[in-house]
C-alpha positions as a printed Julia matrix, in Angstrom:
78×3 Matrix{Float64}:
  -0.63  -24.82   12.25
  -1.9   -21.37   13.67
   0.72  -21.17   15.47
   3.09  -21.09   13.01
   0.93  -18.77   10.73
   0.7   -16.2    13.81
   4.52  -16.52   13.44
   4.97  -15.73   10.6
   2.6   -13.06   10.02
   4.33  -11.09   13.16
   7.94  -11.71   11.67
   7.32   -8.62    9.03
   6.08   -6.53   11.83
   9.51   -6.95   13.96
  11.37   -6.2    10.84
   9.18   -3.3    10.17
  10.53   -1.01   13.49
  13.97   -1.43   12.07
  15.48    1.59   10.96
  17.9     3.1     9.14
  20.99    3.99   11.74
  22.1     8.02   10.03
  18.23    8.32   10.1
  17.66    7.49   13.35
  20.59    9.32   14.97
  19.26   12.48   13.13
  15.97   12.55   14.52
  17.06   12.01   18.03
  19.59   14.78   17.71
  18.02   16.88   15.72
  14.98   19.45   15.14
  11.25   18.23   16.07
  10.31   19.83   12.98
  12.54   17.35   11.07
  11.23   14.38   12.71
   7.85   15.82   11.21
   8.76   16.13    7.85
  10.8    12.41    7.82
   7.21   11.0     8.99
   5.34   12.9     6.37
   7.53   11.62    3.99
   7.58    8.52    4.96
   3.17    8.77    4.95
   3.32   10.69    1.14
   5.72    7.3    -0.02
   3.36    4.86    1.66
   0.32    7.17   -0.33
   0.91    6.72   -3.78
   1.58    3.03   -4.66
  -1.55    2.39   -2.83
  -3.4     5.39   -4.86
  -1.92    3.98   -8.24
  -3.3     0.57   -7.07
  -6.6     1.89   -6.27
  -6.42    3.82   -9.98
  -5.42    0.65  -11.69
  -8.08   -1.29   -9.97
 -11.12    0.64  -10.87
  -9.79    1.48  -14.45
  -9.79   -2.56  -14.61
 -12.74   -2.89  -13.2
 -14.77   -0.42  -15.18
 -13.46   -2.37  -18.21
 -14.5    -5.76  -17.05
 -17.81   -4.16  -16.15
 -18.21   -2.96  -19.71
 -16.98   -5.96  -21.88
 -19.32   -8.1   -19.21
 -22.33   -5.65  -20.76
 -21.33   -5.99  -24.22
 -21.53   -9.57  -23.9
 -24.93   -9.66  -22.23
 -26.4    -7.51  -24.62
 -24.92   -9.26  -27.31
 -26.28  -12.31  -26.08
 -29.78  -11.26  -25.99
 -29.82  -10.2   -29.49
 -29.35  -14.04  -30.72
């Protein structure tokens, strides 16, 4: 069974080094300084869905945090 979990945890990894084939044929011929801005790219795409998810979690949170007040304080009062 962990075997088989190991499996298929390391199949999305193997996938992962796959590339695009015009990408990779235009950073190996072309300008270090392009290579540099495809991987900052590449970081500044992989940024921001994890930012909005961090947003989104906290503005959740904070709102669970407050309706779980209201409802103590609410409950002390009977």
């Amino acid at each position: 069974m962990g075997t088989a979990v190991l499996l298929l945890l390391a199949l999305p990894a193997s996938v992962g080094w796959a590339q695009c084939a015009l990408c990779r044929s235009a950073v190996e011929s072309g300008d270090p300084t392009f290579a540099q801005v495809l991987r900052s790219g590449i970081v500044l795409l992989l940024v921001f869905p994890y930012l909005l998810g961090l947003i989104v979690g906290i503005v959740l949170w904070r709102a669970r945090r407050q309706r779980m007040r209201a409802f103590q304080w609410h409950g002390t009062q009977d």
